[in-house]
PDB file of N, CA, C and O in Angstrom:
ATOM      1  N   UNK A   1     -50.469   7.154 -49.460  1.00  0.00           N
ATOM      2  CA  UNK A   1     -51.382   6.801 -48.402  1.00  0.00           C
ATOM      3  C   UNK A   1     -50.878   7.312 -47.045  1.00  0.00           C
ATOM      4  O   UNK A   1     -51.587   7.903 -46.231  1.00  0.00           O
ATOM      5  N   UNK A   2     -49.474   6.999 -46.878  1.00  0.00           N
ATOM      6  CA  UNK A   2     -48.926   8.078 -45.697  1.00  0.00           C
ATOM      7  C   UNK A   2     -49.311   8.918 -45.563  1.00  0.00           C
ATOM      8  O   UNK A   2     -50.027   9.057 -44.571  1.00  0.00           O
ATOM      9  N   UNK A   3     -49.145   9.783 -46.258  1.00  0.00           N
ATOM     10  CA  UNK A   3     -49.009  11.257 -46.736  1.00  0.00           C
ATOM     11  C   UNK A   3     -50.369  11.699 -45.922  1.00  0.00           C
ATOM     12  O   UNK A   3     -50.401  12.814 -45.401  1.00  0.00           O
ATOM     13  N   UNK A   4     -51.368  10.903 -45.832  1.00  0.00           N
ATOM     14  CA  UNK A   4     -52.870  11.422 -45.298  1.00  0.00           C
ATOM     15  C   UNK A   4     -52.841  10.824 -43.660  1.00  0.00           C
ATOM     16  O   UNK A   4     -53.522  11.481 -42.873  1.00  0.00           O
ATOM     17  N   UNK A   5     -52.432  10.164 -43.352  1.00  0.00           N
ATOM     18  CA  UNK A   5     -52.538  10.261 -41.628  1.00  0.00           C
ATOM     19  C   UNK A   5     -52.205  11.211 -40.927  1.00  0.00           C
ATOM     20  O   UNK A   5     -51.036  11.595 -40.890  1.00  0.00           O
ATOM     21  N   UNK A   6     -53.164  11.766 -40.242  1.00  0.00           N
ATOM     22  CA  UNK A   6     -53.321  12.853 -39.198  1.00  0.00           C
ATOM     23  C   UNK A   6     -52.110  13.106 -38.669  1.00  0.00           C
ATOM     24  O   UNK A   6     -51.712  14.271 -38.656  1.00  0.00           O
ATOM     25  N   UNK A   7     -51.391  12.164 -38.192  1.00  0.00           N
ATOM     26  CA  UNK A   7     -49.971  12.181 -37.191  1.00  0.00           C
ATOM     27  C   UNK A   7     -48.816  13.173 -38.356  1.00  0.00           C
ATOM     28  O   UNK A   7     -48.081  14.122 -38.082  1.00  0.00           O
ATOM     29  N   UNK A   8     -49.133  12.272 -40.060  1.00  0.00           N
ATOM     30  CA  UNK A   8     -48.046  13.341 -40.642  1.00  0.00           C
ATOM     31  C   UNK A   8     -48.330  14.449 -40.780  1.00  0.00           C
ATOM     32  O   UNK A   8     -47.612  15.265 -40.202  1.00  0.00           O
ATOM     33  N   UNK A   9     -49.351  14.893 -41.498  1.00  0.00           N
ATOM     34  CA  UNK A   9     -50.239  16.379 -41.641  1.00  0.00           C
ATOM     35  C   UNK A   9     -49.960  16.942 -40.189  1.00  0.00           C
ATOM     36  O   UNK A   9     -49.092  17.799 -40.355  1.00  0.00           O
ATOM     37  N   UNK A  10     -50.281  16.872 -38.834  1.00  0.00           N
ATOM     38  CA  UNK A  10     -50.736  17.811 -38.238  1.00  0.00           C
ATOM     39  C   UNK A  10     -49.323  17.997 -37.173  1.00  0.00           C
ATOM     40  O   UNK A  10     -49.455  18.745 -36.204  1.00  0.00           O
ATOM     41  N   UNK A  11     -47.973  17.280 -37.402  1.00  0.00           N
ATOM     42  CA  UNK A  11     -47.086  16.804 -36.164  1.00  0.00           C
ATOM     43  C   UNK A  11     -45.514  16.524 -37.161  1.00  0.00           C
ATOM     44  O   UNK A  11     -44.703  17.442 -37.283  1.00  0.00           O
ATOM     45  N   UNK A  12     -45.346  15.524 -37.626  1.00  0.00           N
ATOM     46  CA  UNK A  12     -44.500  15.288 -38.769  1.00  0.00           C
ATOM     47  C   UNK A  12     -44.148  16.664 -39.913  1.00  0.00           C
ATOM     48  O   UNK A  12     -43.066  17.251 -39.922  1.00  0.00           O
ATOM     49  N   UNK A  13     -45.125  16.940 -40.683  1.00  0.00           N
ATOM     50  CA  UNK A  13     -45.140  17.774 -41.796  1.00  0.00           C
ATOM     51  C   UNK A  13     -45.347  19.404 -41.118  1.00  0.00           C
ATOM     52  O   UNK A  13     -46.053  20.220 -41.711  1.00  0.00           O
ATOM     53  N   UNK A  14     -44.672  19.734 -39.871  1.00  0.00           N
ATOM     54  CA  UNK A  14     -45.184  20.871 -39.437  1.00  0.00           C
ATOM     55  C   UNK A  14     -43.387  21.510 -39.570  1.00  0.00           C
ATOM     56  O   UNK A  14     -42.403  20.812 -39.817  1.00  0.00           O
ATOM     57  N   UNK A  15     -43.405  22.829 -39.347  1.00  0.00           N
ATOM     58  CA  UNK A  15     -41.987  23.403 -39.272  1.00  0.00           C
ATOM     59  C   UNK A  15     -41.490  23.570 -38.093  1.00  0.00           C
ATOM     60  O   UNK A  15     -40.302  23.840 -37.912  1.00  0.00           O
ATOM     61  N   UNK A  16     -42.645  23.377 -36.837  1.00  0.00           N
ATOM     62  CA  UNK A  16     -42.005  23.021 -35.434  1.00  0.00           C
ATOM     63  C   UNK A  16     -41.280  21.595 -35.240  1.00  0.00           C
ATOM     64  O   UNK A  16     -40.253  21.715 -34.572  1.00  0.00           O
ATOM     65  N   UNK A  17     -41.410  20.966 -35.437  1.00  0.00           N
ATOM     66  CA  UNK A  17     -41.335  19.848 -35.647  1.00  0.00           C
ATOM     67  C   UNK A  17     -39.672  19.165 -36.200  1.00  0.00           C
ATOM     68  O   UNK A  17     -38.762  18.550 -35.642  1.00  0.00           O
ATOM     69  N   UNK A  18     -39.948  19.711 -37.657  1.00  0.00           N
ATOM     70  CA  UNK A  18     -38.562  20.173 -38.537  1.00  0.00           C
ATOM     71  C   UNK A  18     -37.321  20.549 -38.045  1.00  0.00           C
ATOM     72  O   UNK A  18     -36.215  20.009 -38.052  1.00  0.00           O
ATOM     73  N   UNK A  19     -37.839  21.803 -37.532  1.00  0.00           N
ATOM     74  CA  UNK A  19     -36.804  22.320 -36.830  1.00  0.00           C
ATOM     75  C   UNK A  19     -36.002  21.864 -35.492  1.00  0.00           C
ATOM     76  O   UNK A  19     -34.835  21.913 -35.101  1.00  0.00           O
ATOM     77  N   UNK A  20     -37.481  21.307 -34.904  1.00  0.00           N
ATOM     78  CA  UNK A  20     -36.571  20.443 -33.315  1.00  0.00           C
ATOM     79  C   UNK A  20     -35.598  19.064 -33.783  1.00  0.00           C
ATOM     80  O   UNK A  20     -34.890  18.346 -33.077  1.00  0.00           O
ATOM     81  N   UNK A  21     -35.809  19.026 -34.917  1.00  0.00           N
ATOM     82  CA  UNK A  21     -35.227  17.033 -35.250  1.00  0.00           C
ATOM     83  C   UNK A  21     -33.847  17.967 -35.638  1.00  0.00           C
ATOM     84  O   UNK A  21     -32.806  17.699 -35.037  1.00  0.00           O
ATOM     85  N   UNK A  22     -33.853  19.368 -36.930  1.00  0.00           N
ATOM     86  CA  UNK A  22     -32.333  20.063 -37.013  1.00  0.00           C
ATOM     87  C   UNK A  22     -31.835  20.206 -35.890  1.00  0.00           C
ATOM     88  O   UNK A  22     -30.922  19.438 -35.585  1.00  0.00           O
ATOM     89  N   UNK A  23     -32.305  21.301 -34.858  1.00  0.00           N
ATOM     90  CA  UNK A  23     -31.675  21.946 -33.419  1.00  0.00           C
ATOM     91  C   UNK A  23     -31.235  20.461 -32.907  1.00  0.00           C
ATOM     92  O   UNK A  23     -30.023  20.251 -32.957  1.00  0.00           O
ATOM     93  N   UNK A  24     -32.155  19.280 -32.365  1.00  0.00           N
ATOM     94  CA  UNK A  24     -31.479  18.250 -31.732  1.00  0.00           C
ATOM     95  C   UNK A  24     -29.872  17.744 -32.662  1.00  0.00           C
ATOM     96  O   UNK A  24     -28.859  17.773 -31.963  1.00  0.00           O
ATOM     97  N   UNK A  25     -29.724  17.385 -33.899  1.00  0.00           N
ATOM     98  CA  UNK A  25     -28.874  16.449 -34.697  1.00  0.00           C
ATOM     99  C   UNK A  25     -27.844  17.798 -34.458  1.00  0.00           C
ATOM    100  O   UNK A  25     -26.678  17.493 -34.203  1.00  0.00           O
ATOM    101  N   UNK A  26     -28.081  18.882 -34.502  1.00  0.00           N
ATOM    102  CA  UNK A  26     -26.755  20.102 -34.458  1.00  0.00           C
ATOM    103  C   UNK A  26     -26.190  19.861 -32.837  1.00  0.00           C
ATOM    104  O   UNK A  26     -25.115  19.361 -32.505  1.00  0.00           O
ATOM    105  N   UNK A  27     -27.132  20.314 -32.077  1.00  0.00           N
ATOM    106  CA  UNK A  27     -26.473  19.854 -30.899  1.00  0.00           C
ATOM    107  C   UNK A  27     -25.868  18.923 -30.180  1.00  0.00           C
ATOM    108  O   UNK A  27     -25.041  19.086 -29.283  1.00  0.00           O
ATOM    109  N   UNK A  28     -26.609  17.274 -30.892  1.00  0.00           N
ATOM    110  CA  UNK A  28     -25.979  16.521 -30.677  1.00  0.00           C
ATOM    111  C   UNK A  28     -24.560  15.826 -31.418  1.00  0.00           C
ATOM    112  O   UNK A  28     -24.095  14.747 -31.051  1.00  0.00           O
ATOM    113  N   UNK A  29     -23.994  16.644 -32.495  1.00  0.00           N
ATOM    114  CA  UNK A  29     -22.790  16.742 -33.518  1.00  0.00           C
ATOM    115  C   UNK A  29     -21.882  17.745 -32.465  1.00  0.00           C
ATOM    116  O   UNK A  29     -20.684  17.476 -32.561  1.00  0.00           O
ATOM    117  N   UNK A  30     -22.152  18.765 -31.548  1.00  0.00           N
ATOM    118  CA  UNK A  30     -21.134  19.166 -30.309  1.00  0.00           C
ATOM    119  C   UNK A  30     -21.404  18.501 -29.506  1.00  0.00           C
ATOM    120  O   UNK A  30     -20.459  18.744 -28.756  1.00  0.00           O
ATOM    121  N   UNK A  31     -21.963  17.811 -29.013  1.00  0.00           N
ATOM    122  CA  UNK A  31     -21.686  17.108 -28.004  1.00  0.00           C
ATOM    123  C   UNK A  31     -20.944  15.786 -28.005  1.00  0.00           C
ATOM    124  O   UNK A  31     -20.152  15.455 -27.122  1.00  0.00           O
ATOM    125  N   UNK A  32     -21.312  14.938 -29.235  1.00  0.00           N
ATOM    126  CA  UNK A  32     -20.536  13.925 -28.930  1.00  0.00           C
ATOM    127  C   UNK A  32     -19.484  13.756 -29.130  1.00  0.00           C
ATOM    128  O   UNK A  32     -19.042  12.716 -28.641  1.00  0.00           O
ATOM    129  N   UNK A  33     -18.512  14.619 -29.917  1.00  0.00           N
ATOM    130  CA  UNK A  33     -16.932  14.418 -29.131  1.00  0.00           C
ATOM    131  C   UNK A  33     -16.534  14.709 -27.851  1.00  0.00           C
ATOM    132  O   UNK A  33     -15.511  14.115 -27.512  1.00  0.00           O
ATOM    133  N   UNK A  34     -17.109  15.564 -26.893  1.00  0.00           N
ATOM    134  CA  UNK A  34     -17.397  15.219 -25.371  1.00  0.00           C
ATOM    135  C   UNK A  34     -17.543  14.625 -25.023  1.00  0.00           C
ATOM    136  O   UNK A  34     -16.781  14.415 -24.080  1.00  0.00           O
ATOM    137  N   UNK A  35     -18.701  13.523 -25.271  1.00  0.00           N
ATOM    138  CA  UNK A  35     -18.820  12.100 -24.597  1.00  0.00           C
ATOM    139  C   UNK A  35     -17.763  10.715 -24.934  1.00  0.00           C
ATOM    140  O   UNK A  35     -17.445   9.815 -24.157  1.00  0.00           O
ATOM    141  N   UNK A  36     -17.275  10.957 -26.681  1.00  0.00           N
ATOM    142  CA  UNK A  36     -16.785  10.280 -26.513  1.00  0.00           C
ATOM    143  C   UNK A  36     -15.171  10.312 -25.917  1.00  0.00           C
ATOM    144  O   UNK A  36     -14.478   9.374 -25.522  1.00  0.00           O
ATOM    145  N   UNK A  37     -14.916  11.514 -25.996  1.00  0.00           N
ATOM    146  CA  UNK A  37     -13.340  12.076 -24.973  1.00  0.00           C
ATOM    147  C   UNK A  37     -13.921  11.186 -23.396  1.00  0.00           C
ATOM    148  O   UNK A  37     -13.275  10.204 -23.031  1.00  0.00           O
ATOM    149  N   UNK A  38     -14.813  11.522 -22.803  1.00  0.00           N
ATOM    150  CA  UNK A  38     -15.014  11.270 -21.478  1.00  0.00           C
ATOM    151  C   UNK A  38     -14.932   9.631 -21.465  1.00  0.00           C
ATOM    152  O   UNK A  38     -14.073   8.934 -20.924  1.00  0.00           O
ATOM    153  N   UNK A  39     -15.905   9.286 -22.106  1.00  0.00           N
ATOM    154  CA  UNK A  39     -15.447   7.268 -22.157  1.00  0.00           C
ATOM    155  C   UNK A  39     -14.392   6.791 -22.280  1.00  0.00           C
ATOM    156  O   UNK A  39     -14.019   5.732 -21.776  1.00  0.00           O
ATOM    157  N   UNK A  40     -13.519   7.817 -23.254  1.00  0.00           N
ATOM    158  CA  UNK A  40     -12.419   7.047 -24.063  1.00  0.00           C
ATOM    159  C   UNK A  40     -11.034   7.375 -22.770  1.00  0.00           C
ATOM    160  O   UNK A  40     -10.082   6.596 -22.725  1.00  0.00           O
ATOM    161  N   UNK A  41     -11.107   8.495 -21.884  1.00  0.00           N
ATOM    162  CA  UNK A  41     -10.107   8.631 -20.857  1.00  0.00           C
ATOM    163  C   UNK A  41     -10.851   8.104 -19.117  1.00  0.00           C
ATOM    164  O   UNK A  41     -10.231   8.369 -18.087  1.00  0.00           O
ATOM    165  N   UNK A  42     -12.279   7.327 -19.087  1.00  0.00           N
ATOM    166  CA  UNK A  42     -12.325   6.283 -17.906  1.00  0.00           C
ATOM    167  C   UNK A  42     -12.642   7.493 -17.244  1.00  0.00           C
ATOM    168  O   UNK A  42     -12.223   7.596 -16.091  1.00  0.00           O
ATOM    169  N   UNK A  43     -13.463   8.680 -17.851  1.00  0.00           N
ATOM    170  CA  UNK A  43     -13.677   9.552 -16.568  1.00  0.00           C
ATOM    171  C   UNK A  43     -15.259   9.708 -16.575  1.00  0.00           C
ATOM    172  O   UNK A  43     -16.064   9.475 -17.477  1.00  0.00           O
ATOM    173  N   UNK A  44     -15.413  10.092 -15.512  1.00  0.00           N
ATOM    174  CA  UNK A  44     -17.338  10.172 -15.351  1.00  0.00           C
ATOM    175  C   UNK A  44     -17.565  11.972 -14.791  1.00  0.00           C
ATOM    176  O   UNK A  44     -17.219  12.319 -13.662  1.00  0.00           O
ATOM    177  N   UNK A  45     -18.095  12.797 -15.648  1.00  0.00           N
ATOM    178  CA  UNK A  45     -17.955  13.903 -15.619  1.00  0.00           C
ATOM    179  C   UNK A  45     -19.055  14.417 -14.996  1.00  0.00           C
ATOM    180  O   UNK A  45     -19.458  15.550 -15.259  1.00  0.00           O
ATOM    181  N   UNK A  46     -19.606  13.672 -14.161  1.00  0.00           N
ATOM    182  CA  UNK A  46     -20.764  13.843 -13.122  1.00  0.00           C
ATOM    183  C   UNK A  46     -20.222  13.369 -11.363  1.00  0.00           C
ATOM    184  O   UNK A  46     -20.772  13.835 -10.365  1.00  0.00           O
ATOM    185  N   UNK A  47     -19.134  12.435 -11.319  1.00  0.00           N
ATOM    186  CA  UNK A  47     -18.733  12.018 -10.113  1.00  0.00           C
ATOM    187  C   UNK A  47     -17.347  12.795  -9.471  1.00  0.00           C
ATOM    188  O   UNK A  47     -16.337  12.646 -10.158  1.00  0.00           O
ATOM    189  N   UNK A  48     -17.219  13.498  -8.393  1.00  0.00           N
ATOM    190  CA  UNK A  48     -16.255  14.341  -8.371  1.00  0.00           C
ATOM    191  C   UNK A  48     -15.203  13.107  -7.859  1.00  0.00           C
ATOM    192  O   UNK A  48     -15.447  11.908  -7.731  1.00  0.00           O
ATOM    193  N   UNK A  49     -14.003  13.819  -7.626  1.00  0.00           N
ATOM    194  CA  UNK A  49     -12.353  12.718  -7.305  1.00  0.00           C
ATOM    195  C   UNK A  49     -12.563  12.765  -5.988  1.00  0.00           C
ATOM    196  O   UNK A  49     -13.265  13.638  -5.476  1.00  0.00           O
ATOM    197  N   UNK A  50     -11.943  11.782  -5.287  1.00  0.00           N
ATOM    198  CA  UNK A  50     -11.412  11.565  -3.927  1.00  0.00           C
ATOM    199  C   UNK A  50     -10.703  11.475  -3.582  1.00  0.00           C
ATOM    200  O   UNK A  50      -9.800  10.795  -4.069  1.00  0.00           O
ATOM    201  N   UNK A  51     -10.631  12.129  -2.458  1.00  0.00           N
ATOM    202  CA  UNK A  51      -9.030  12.371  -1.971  1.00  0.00           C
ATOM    203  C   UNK A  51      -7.982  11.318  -1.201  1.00  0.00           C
ATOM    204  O   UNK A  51      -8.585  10.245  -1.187  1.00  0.00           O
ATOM    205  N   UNK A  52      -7.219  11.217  -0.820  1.00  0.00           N
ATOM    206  CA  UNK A  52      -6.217  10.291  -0.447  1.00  0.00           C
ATOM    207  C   UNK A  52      -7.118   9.224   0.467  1.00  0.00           C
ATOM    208  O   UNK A  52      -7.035   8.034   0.165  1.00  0.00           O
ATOM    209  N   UNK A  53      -7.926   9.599   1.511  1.00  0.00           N
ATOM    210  CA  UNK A  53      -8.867   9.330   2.425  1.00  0.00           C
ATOM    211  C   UNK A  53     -10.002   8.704   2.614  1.00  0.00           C
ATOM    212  O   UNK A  53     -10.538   8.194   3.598  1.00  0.00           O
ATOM    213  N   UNK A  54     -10.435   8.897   0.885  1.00  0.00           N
ATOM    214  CA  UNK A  54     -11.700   8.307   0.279  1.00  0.00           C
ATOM    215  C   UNK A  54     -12.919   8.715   0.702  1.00  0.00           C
ATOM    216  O   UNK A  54     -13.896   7.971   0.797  1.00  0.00           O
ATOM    217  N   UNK A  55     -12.884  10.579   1.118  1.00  0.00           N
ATOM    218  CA  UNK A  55     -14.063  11.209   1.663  1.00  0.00           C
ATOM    219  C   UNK A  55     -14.925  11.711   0.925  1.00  0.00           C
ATOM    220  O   UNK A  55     -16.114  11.813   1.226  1.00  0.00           O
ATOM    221  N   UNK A  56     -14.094  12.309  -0.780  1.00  0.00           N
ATOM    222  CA  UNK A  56     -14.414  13.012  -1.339  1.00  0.00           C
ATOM    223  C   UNK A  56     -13.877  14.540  -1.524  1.00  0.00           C
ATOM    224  O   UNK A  56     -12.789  14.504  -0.949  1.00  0.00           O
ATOM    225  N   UNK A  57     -14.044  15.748  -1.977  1.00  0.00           N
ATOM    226  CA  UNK A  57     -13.015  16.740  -1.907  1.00  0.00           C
ATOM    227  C   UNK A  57     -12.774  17.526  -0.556  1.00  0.00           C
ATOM    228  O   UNK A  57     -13.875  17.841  -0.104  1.00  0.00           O
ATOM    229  N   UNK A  58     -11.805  17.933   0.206  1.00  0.00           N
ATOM    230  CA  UNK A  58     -11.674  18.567   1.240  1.00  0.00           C
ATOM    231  C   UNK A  58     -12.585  20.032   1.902  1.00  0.00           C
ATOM    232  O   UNK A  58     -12.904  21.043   1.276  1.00  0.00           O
ATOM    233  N   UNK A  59     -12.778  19.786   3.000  1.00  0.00           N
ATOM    234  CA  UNK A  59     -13.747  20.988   3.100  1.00  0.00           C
ATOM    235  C   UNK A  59     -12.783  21.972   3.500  1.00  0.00           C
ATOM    236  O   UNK A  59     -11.638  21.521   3.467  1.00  0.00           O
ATOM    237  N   UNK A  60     -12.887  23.436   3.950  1.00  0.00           N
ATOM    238  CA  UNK A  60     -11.554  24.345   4.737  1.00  0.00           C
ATOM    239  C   UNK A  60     -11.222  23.944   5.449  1.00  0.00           C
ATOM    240  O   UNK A  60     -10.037  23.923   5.781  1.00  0.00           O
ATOM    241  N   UNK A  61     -12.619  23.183   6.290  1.00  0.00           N
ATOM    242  CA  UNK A  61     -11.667  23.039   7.837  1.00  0.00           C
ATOM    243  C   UNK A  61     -10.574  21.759   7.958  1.00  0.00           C
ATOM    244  O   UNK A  61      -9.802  21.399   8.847  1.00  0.00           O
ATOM    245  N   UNK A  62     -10.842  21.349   6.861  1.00  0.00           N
ATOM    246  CA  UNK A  62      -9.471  20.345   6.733  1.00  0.00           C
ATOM    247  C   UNK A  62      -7.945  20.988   6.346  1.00  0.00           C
ATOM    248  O   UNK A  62      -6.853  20.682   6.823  1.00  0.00           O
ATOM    249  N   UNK A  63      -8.245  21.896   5.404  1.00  0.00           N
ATOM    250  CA  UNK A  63      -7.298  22.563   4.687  1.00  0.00           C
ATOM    251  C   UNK A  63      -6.640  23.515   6.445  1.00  0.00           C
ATOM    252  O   UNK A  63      -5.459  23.370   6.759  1.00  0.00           O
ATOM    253  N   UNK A  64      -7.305  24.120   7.072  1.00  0.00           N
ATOM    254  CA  UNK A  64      -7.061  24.547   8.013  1.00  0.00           C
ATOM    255  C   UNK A  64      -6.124  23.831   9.426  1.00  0.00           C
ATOM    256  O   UNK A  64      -5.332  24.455  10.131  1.00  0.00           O
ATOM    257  N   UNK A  65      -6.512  22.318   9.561  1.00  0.00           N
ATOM    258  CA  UNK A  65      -5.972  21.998  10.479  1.00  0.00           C
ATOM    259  C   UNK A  65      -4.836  21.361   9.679  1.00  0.00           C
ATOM    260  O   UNK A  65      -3.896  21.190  10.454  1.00  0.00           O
ATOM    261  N   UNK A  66      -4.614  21.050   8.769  1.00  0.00           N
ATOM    262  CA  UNK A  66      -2.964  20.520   7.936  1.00  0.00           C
ATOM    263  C   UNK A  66      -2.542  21.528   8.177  1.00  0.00           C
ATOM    264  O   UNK A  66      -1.984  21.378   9.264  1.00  0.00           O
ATOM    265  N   UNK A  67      -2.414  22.663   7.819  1.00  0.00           N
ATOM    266  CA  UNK A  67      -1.401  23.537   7.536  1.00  0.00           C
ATOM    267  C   UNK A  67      -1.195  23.814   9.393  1.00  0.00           C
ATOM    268  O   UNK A  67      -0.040  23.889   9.811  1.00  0.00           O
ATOM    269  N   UNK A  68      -1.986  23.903  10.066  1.00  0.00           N
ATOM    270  CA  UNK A  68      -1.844  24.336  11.510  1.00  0.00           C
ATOM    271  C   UNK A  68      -1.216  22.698  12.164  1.00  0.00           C
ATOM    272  O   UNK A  68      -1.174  22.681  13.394  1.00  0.00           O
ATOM    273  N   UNK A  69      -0.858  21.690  11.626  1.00  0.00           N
ATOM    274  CA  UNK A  69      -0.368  20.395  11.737  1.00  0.00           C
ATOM    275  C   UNK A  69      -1.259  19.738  13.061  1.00  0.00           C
ATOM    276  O   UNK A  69      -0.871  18.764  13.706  1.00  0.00           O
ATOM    277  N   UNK A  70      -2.490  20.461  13.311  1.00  0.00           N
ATOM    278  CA  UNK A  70      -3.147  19.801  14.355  1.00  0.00           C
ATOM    279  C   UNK A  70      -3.627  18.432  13.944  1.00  0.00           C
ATOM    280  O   UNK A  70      -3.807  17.579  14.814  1.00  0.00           O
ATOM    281  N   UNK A  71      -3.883  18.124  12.446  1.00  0.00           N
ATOM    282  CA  UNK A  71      -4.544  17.238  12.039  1.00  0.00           C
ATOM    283  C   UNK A  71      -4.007  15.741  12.144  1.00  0.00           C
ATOM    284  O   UNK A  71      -3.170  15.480  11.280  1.00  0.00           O
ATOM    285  N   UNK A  72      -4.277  14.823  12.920  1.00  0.00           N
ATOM    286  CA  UNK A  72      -3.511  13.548  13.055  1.00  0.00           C
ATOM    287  C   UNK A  72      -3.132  12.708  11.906  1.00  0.00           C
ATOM    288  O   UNK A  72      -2.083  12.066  11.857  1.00  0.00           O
ATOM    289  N   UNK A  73      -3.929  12.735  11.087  1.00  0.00           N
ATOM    290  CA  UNK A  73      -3.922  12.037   9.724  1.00  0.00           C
ATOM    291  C   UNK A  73      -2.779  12.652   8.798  1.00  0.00           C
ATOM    292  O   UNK A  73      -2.460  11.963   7.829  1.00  0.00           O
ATOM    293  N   UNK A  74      -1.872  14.342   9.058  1.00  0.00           N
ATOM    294  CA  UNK A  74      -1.126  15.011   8.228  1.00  0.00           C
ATOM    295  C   UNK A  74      -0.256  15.258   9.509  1.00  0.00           C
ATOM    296  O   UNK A  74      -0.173  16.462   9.752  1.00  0.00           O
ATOM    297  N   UNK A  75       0.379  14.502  10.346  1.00  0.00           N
ATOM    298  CA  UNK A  75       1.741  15.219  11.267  1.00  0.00           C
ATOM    299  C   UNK A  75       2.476  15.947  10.572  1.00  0.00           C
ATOM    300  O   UNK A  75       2.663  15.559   9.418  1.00  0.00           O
ATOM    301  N   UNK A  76       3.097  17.147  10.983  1.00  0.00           N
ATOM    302  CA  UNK A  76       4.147  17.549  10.155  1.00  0.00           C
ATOM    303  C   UNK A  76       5.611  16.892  10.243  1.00  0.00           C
ATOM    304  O   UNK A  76       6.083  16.474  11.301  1.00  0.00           O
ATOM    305  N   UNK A  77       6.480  16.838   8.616  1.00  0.00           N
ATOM    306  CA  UNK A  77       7.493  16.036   8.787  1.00  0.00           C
ATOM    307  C   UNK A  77       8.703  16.140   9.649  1.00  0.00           C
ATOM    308  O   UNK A  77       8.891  17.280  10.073  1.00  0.00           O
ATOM    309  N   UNK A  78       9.296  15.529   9.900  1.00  0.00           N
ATOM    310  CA  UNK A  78      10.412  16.061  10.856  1.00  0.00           C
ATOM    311  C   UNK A  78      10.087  15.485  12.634  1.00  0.00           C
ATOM    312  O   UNK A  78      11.011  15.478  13.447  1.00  0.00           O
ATOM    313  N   UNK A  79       8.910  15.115  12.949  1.00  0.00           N
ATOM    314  CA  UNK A  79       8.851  15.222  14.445  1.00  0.00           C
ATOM    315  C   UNK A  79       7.439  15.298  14.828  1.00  0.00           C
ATOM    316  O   UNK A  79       6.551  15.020  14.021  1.00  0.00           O
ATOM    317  N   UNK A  80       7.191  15.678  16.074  1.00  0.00           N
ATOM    318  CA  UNK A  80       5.914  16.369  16.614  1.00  0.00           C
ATOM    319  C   UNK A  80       5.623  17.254  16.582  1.00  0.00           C
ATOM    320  O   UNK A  80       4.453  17.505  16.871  1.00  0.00           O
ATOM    321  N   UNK A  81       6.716  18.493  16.125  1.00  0.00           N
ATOM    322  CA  UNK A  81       6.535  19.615  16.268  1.00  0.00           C
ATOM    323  C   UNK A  81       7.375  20.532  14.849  1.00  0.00           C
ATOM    324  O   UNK A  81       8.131  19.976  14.053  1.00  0.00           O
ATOM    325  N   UNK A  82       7.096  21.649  14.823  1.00  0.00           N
ATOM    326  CA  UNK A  82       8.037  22.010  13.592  1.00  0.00           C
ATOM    327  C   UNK A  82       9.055  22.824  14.215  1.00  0.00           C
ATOM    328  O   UNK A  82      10.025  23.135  13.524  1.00  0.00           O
ATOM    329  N   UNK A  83       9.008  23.095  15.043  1.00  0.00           N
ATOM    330  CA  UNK A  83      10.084  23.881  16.216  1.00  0.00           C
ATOM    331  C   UNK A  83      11.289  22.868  16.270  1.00  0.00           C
ATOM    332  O   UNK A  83      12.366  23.324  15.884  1.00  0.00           O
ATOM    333  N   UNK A  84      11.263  21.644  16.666  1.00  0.00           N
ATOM    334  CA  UNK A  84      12.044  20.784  16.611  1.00  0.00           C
ATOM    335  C   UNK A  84      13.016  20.446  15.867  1.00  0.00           C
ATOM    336  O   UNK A  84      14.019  19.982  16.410  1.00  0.00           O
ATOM    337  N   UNK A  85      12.954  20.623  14.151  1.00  0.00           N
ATOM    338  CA  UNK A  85      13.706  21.059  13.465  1.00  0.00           C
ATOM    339  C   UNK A  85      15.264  21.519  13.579  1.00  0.00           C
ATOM    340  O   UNK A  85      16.368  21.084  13.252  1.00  0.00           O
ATOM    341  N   UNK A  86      14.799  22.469  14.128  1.00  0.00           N
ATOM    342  CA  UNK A  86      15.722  24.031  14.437  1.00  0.00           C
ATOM    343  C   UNK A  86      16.438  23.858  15.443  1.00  0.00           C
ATOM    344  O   UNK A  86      17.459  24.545  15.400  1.00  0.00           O
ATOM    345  N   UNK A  87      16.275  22.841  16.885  1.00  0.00           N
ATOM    346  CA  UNK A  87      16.885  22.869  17.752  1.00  0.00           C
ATOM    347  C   UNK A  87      18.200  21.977  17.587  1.00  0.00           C
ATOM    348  O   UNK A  87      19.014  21.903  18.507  1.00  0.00           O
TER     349      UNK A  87
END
């Protein structure tokens, strides 16, 4: 009696159909040891890390003023100055 509803004949019993339920169950057999690696190490592989600061990842011009020690938040060690060092 199944066998005769429109939904199986024309949607169910088709080879488009067939094939999307294989392609989905294959793809989803690689994927889920990915997901479950990602749960199982507390990481969310959509949210990027934050940095010491809690801004999110550094832009250049941050990277730029550390290394030039203008940046107040990164003094360089040793002093106020890196000249100082040496004297």
């Amino acid at each position: 009696m199944m066998y005769h509803w429109w939904i199986y004949e024309y949607v169910v019993n088709t080879a488009w159909f067939v094939q999307g339920v294989a392609w989905t169950l294959f793809l989803f057999n690689f994927a889920l040891p990915v997901i479950v690696w990602f749960t199982m190490s507390s990481r969310n592989p959509l949210r990027r890390e934050k940095n010491e600061t809690g801004a999110g990842m550094p832009t250049d011009a941050d990277g730029d003023e550390a290394k030039s020690g203008d940046n107040a938040k990164n003094p360089p060690e040793g002093g106020s100055s890196a000249s100082s060092e040496f004297s």
